[in-house]
C-alpha positions, 0 to 999 in steps of 0.5 A: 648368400647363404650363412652357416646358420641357414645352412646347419637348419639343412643338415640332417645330423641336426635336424631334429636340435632346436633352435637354439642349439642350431645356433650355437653350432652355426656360431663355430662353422665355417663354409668351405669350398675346395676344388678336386683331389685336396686332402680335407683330413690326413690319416694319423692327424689329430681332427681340427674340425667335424666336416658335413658335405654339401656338394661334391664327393669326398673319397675315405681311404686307409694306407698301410706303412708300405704305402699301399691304400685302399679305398673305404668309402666315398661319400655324397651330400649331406653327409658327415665324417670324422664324428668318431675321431672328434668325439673320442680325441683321437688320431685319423684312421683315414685320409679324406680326399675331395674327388669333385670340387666340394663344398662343407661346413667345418665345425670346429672340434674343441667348441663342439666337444664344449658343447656336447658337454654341456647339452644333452640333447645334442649328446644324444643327437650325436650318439645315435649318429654315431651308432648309425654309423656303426651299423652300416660298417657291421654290413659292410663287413658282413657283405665282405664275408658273405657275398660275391663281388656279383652280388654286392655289386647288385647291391649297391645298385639297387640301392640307387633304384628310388623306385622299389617296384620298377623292373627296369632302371637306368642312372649314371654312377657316381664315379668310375668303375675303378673306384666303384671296385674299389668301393666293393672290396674288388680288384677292376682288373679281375676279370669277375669283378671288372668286365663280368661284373659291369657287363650291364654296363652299355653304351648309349646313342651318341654317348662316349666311351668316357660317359659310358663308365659312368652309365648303369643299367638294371634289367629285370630279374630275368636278365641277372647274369653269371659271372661267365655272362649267361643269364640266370633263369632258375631260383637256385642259381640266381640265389647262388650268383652262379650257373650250373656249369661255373658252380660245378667249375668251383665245387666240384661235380654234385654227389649223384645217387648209387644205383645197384646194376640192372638184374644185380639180385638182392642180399640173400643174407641181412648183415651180421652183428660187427660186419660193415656194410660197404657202400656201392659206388658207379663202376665198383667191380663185383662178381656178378658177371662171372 
């Protein structure tokens, strides 16, 4: 049976401390296992403990005095949360719930707080983890900003694609297209996010219709779609995520160049100080038929 020692050698966040410190942390963690949809943090709770995931998966969500929630983030082995809140003594701004049965390592706040005073090497260990952190917020909320739905769905899975020069790539996702949404800053229901934006999603031989919400699929990049379903064949509309038609549906048509009517003569006479020459657009009456 595995102790926390053997365990903390495994965790990334400490890979890089010696021995010894190892020790010291293995000396304040406890294994835990729990089983699906347990509360592992409460938001507003002061932390009792820095929890690293070992197995399963545990969903971060933030709720609003109303009651409505969002999901933030899910996380998957071997990562980490509550850093932040430990470190600074502050309240929970999230709730941690486990999705799958789990099992981590809970090391205990007030004693890792001693130790960081006392040892630089795991101080700084734990600010570049922290800063780490901080940066992949930064381009969540860039994204946010930035890109479709479409686009940070495709984001998320090429991400999963271990392979960066296939052209096909088949996998499962972790969760349900509804958390998946979520996770994506989206609403299932909206028909942009939900069915346009799955539409890669097929079913498989002998595969069931439950099974199927968790299969993905990547094609080449000559089968990304719009939203509406049409593949995107030209630079421009795939760097947009859009087609000519539900682009034009969305701003408006493009400005078209004015052209003078056939057999319109030139201006005989060059435009005087203080007059404005008026521009000449399609169907403008003029008094060159009469």
């Amino acid at each position: 049976m595995q102790t926390a020692a053997d365990l903390i050698d495994g965790v990334p966040l400490f890979e890089t401390l010696d021995d010894h410190l190892r020790r010291q942390i293995a000396a304040i963690t406890e294994i835990v296992s729990v089983g699906a949809n347990e509360e592992l943090a409460h938001q507003g709770a002061i932390p009792e403990f820095l929890f690293v995931l070992l197995d399963g998966r545990v969903a971060l969500s933030g709720t609003t005095p109303d009651g409505t929630s969002a999901l933030v983030e899910v996380l998957h082995p071997v990562d980490h949360f509550g850093l932040t809140v430990v470190l600074t003594r502050l309240p929970y701004l999230m709730t941690a719930r486990t999705l799958t049965r789990s099992r981590l390592l809970a090391i205990d706040a007030p004693a890792l707080l001693g130790l960081v005073e006392r040892e630089a090497k795991l101080a700084n260990r734990l600010l570049h983890s922290v800063s780490r952190e901080f940066r992949i917020m930064v381009r969540q909320v860039r994204d946010l900003k930035l890109r479709t739905a479409a686009q940070r769905l495709g984001c998320y899975l090429l991400a999963r694609v271990t392979d960066p020069d296939a052209e096909r790539a088949e996998f499962r996702l972790p969760f349900d297209k509804g958390l998946l949404a979520a996770r994506l800053g989206c609403q299932r229901a909206d028909t942009a996010t939900g069915r346009m934006h799955m539409r890669q999603v097929r079913r498989q031989p002998g595969q069931s219709a439950s099974s199927q919400a968790r299969g993905g699929r990547l094609m080449s990049a000559e089968s990304v779609r719009c939203r509406c379903g049409r593949p995107l064949r030209d630079p421009l509309s795939r760097a947009r995520g859009l087609g000519p038609v539900c682009w034009r549906r969305l701003h408006g048509p493009a400005p078209r160049a004015v052209t003078a009517p056939a057999g319109t003569p030139a201006s005989p006479v060059p435009p005087m100080p203080g007059q404005t020459e008026l521009e000449l657009a399609d169907h403008q009456p003029t008094l060159w038929p009469l």
